[in-house]
N, C-alpha and C positions, 0 to 999 in steps of 0.2 A: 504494500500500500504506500509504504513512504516513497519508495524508490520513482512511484509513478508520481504521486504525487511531487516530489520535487522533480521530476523531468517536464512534466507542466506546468511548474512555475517556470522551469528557464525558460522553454518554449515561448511563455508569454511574454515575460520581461525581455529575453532576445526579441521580439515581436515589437513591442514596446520600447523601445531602445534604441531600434533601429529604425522605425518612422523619425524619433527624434533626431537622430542622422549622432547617437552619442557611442554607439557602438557599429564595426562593422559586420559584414555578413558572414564571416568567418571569424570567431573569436578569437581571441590571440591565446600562446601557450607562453606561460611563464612559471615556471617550476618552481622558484626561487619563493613566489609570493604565495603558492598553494601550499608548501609544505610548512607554512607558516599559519595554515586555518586552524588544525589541532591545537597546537599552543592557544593560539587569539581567542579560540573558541571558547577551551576551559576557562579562561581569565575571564572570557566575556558573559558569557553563561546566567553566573551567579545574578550580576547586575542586569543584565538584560530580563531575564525574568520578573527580579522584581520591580520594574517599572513595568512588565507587559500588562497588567490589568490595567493601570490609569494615562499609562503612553503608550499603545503596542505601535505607534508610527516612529516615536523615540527607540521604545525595543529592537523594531524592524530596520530604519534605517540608519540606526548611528553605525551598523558594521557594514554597512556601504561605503561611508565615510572611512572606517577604516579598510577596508578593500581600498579604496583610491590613495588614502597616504602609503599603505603598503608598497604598494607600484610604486607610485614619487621617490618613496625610501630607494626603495631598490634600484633605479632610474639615477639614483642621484650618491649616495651614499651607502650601498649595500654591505660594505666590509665591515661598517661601526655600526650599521643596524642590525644587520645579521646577526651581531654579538649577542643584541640586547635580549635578556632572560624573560622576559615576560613587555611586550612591545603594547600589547594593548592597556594594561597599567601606566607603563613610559608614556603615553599619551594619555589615557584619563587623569593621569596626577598631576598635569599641565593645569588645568581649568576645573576639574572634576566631572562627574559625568555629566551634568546636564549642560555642563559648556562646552561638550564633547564636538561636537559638531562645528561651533563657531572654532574653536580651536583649528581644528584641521581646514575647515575652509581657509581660515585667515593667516596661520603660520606654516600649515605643510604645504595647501597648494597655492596660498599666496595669492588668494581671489579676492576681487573687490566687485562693487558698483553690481552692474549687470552680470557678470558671471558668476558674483556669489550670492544671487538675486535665485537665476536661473537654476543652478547647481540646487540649487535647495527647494527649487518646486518641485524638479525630476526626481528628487530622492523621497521628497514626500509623494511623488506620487507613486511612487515603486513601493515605498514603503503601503499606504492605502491598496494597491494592487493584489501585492502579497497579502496583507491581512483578509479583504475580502475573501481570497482564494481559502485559507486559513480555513475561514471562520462558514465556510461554505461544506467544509470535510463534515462538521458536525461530529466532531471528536467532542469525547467527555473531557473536560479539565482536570488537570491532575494524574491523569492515566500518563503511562509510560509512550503509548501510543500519541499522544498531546506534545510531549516532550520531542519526540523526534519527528513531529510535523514541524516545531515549533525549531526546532535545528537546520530542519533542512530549508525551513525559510533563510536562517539566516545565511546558511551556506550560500545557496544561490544570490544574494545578497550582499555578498563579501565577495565573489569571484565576480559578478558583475560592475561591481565597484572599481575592482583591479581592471577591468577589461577598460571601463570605461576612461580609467587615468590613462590608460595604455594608449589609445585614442587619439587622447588629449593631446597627449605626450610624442604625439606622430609615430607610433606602432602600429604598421599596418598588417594584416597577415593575408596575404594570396596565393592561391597555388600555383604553385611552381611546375 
């Protein structure tokens, strides 16, 4: 059930991503930033849960946010961030969580004005997209089954994030 269920979220969000011209039609591969989900995830986990009852848009997209500083890191400084122990901590203990977002817009990717206007309706609405999708399963709360619907949101969330810095960042992938 989860497996399918997060294969149509990406479907959608690719779908959705790609009208907005923020992703291309070929995802890009970056190893460096995936093997980096398990760490971010456990760290993130805790606190994204308990905001999901009165933010699940905060829940859902702040590990978008960090999927895209992930990529930046890696794009830019991977030797000293690769280092860091726990990366998603390294960033919420900047602002803390609820400034988690303004953070990474404003010191990793260094956005202002209209782009960090933009950047944050698209994540909110990824964020809202996802949840719909979520909350359409009709999973009981609490169950184990809730838990890893509730993961694989954010997975798909964190590697679209990265994809989309990638993007940004003029990483294109085509076949060769």
């Amino acid at each position: 059930m989860t497996e399918q269920f997060e294969d149509t979220l990406r479907k959608d969000l690719h779908q959705f991503l790609l009208s907005m011209k923020e992703v291309d039609e070929r995802l890009p591969e970056c190893p460096d930033v995936e093997e980096k989900w398990e760490s971010i995830a456990q760290a993130y986990i805790p606190d994204g849960i308990r905001e999901f009852q009165d933010f699940p848009s905060a829940s859902l997209g702040w590990i978008m946010y960090i999927g895209m500083a992930v990529a930046k890191m890696w794009d830019t400084e991977w030797e000293i961030y690769s280092k860091v122990d726990d990366l998603y901590a390294y960033m919420r203990d900047k602002r803390g969580y609820d400034h988690l977002d303004e953070y990474i817009r404003e010191e990793v990717l260094q956005l202002q004005g209209i782009d960090y206007t933009v950047l944050e309706k698209v994540i909110g609405e990824c964020a809202s997209r996802v949840y719909n999708a979520l909350m359409h399963q009709h999973i009981e709360p609490g169950t184990r089954e809730a838990f890893d619907a509730y993961v694989a949101c954010l997975h798909q969330h964190y590697l679209f994030g990265a994809a989309m810095q990638l993007k940004r960042m003029g990483y294109h992938m085509t076949k060769m």
